[in-house]
N, C-alpha and C positions, 0 to 999 in steps of 0.2 A: 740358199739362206735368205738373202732379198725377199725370191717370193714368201717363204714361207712368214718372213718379216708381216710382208702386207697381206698376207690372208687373215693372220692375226691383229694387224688392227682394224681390218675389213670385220670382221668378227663383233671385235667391242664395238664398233660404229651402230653396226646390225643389233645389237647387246642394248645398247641405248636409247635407238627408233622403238625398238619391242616395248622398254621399259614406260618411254613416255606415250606410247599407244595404248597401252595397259593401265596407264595412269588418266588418261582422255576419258578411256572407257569406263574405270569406276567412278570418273568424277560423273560422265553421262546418270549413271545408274545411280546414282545418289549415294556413295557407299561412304563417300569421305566428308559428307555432309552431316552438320550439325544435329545433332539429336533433337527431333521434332517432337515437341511438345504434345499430350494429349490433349484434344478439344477442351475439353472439360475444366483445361488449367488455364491461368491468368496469360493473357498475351503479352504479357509488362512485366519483364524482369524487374526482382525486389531493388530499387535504389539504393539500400542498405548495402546489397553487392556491389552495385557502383562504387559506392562510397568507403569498399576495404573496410566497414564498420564493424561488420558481422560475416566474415566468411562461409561459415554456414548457414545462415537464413536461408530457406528456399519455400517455393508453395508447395502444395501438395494438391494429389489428385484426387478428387473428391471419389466418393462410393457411386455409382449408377445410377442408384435405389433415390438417391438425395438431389437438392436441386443446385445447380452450376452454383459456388459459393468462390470468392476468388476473396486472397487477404492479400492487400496492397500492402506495406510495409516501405516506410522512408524515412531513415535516417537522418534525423534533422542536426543533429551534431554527435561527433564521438565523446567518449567518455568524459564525464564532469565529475568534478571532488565536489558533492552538493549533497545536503539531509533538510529535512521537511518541505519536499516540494508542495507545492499546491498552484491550481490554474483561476488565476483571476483577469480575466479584461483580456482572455486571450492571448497572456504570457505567463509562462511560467515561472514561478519566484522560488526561489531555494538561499540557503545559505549554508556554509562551512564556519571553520575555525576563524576564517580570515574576514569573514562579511557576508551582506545581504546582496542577493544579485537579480536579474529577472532575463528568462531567455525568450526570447522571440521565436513563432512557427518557423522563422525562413532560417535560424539558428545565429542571431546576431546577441549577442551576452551584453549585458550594462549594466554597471557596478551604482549599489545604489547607496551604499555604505561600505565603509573600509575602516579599518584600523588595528589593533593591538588586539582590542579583548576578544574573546572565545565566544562568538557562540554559539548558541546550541538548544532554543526551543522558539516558537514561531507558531502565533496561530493570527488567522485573518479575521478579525469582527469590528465590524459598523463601520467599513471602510479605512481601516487600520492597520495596518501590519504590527501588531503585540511580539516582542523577543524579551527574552532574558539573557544575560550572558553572565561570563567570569571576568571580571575587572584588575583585582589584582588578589594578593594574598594576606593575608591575615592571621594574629592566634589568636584561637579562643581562652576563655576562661582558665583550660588545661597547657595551654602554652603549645594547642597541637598548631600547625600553619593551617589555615584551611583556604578555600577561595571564597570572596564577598564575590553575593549575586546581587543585580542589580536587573532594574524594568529598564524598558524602553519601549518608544511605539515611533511609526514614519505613516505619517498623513498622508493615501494616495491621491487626493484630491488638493491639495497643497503640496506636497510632495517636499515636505517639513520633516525633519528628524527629534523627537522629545526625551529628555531621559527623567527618571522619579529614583530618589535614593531615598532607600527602604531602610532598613535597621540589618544589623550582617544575619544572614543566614546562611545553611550551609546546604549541598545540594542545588542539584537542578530542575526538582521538581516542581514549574511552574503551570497552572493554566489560566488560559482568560476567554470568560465566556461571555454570551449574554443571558440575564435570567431574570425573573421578576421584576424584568423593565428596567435592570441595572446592566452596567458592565462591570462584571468583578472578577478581580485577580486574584489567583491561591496561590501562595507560596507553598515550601512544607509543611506549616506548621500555621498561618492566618489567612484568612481572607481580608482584601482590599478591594473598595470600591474606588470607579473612577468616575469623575464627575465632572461633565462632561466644559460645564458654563466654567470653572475658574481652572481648567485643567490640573488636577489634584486626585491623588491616590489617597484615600483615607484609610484608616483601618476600619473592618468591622467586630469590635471586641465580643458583641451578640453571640454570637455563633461559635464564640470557644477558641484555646488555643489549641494545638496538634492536632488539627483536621487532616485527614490521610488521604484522602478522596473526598473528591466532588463529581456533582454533574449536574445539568440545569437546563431548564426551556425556558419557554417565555409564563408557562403555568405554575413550575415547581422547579426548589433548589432543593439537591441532595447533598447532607454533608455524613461521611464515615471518620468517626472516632475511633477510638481501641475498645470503646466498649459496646458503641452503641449506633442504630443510623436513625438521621431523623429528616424527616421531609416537611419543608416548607412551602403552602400554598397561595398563591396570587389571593385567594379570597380569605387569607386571616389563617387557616387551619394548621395545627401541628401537629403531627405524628411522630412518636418515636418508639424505633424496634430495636429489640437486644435478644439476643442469643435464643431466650426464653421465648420468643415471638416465631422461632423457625430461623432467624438469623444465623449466618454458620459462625461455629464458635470457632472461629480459625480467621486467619488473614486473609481482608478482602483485597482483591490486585486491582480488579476494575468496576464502575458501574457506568453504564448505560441507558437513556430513557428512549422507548420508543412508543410515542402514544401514551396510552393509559400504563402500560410495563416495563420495567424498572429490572433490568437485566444485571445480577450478580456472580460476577467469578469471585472463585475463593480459591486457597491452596496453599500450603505452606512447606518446609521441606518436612520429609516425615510425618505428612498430616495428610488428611484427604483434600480430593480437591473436585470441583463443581460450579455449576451454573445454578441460579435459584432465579426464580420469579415472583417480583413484587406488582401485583395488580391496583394499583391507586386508587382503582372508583370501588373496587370492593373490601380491600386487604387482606386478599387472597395470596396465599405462598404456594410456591409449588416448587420443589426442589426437583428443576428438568434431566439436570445431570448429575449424578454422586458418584464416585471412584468406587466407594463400600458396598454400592447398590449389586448386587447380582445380574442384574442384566444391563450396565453400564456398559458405554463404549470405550470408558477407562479401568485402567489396571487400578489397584489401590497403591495411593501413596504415591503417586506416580504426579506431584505437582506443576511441573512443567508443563503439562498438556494444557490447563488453563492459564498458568501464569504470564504475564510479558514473556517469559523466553520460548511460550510456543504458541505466541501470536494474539489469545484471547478474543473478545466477540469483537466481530467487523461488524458497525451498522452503517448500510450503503443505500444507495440510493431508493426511495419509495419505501423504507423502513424496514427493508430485505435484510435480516441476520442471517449472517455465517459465524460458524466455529469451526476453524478451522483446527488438525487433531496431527501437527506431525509427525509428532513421536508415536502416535498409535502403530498398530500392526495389524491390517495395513493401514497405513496413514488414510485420513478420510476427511470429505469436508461435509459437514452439518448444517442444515438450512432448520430455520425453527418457521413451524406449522402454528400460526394464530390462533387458528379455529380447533387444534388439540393441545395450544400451548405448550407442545412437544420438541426436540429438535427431530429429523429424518435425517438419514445418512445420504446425502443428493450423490456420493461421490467417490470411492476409492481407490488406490493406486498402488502401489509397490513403491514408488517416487515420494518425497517428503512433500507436503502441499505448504505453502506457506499464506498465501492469500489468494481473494476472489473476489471479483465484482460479477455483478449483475450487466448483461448485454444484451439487447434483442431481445429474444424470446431465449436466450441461454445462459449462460456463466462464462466468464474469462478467468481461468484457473492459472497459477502457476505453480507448476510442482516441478521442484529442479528435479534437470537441468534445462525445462522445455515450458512454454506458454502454448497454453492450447485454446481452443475454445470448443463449450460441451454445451449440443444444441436442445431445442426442446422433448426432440427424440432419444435423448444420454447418447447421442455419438459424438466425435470427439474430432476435431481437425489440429494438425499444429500449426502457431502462426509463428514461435521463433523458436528455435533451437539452442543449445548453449550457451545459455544466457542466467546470468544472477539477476534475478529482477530485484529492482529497491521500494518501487512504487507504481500502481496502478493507477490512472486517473483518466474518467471518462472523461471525454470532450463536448462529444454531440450525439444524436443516437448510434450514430452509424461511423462513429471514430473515438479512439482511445487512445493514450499515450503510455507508452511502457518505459519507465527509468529503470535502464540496467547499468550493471558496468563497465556492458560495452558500446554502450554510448544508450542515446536518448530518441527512440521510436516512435513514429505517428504509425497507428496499425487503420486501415478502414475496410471494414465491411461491405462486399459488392453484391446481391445474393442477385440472381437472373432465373425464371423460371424456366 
């Protein structure tokens, strides 16, 4: 009994030399070694992974055929409760319900307003940060409660906070541009000038009450009425178009200037919906997209595609228009051609697109639930995965910043021959 005790644990002993002999040997042969990356891919794990940001972020391997392309990707901070970001002075400013804030590349956040009201619109001009917000509540005339909106602007060169009280209005629909060498504010329904020498919002009665859109350069202001749109020029001239002019006889959502053309979405629910083109130096229309049209990229009556709820025109950098077409089938994204005043379909997917910038020689696409980039050859890389993007904003040529909600991306471009 004894021996055969110790033959058997002579056995396991023998049992165990074997096992860690056999374990020496595939560590020799590389078998329990980490999965070697192909040449081809970035040698620098995404910091996003570091950083438990984005679990799934990873590179990809490029085609054979293409040149080594490596997408850096670094999570500068995880998820922010922030709406209307924009990159000025090389920080990022956004704001929520609770305030105005500005984040830093290295991810450091500073509060640069705080308080009680809501807000909720933000544009950058003449070194200003312009918001509007909800203050408190109110009843109108009907005894309904509504919320009083109210201006503000924060000096960044002073780094001063101003508020202007306006008359109650309802809604949030503010903007502030610069145009005809003015800076003027649209509420829903007036335009206000600011001026600049006694710090004062004045009204501008000129120009009518319920103006429903604007848009403006330093050449010309556009204003859209319910009936009618009329363009105003730096050199005295005034133009107005109505229905009868080619104007669509339906609800305009947006208008756009880029150069000499004057980009109009239209659509309403149960009505058709479209892109028209107004040419300034001729007054030439061309209605580029129509739902009714027979060889449209839209269904009829199908308003959405143009309206705010499915994106409407992005005009981006070097006067580059997209239309982007969610809801179509297949969703598609649209680049418009100058020289045929047409759109082309640059783009199609099975995935919904919702926006796109211009990069490189290519597009930065995002069609949930993935960011890709689509080179000058229509091939396609991806740079994040399951990701809700909020906002695209180039940086420099060769870096981009993606706001999603699962935090906040520095993406850069390496390309090596």
């Amino acid at each position: 009994m004894a021996l055969k005790t110790f033959l058997a644990k002579l056995l396991d002993v023998g049992a165990t030399i074997v096992a860690l002999l056999l374990l020496a040997s595939c560590a020799n042969n590389s078998i329990l070694e980490p999965y070697e990356q192909p040449k081809d891919m970035s040698s620098e794990t995404s910091l996003a992974l570091e950083l438990d940001c984005l679990p799934s972020v990873q590179e990809i391997e490029m085609p054979p055929t293409q040149a080594v392309v490596h997408w850096q990707t670094r999570c500068i901070v995880p998820r922010i409760n922030g709406d209307g970001w924009s990159l000025v002075d090389d920080r990022l400013w956004y704001l929520n319900s609770k305030g105005i804030y500005y984040l830093d590349m290295e991810g450091e956040c500073e509060t640069v307003i705080s308080g009680p009201n809501e807000y909720n619109t933000t544009f950058f001009v003449d070194n200003n940060i312009w918001f509007a917000y909800n203050y408190m509540s109110a009843h109108n005339y009907e005894g309904i409660q509504e919320d009083q909106v109210s201006f503000a602007r924060y000096d960044l060169a002073l780094g001063k906070y101003y508020e202007y009280s306006t008359d109650i209005i309802t809604g949030v629909n503010v903007t502030v541009l610069e145009s005809l060498g003015k800076v003027i504010v649209h509420t829903n329904n007036k335009l206000f000038q600011y001026y600049k020498a006694n710090d004062k919002l004045t009204e501008m009665p000129e120009y009518g009450d319920y103006v429903w859109r604007i848009a403006g350069n330093d050449k010309m202001l556009i204003t859209y009425t319910e009936d009618s749109l009329k363009l105003y020029q730096t050199n005295g001239d005034f133009t107005e178009y109505a229905p009868k002019d080619c104007l669509p006889d339906t609800y305009v959502t947006t208008i756009n200037i880029i150069g000499d053309e004057v980009f109009i979405c239209w659509g309403g629910e149960g009505e058709s919906a479209g892109v028209a083109c107004l040419n300034t130096k001729t007054g030439a229309w061309m209605h580029c997209i129509d739902s009714m049209s027979n060889n449209s990229f839209l269904t009829p009556y199908d308003y959405t595609l143009i309206s705010g709820y499915g994106g409407g025109i992005m005009v981006r950098e070097n006067g580059v228009v997209y239309l982007p077409l969610m809801n179509a089938k297949p969703s598609s994204l649209l680049k418009f051609a100058f020289s045929q005043r047409q759109f082309e379909c640059l783009y199609s997917t099975e995935n919904r697109i919702y926006d796109a910038i211009p990069f490189q020689n290519g597009t930065i696409i995002y069609q949930y639930p993935e960011l890709i980039f689509l080179d000058a050859d229509y091939k396609t890389e991806y740079i994040l995965r399951d990701v809700v993007v909020q906002e695209l904003i180039k940086k420099s040529s060769d870096t981009f910043i993606a706001i999603t909600e699962q935090g906040v991306f520095e993406c850069k471009y390496v390309s090596t021959k």
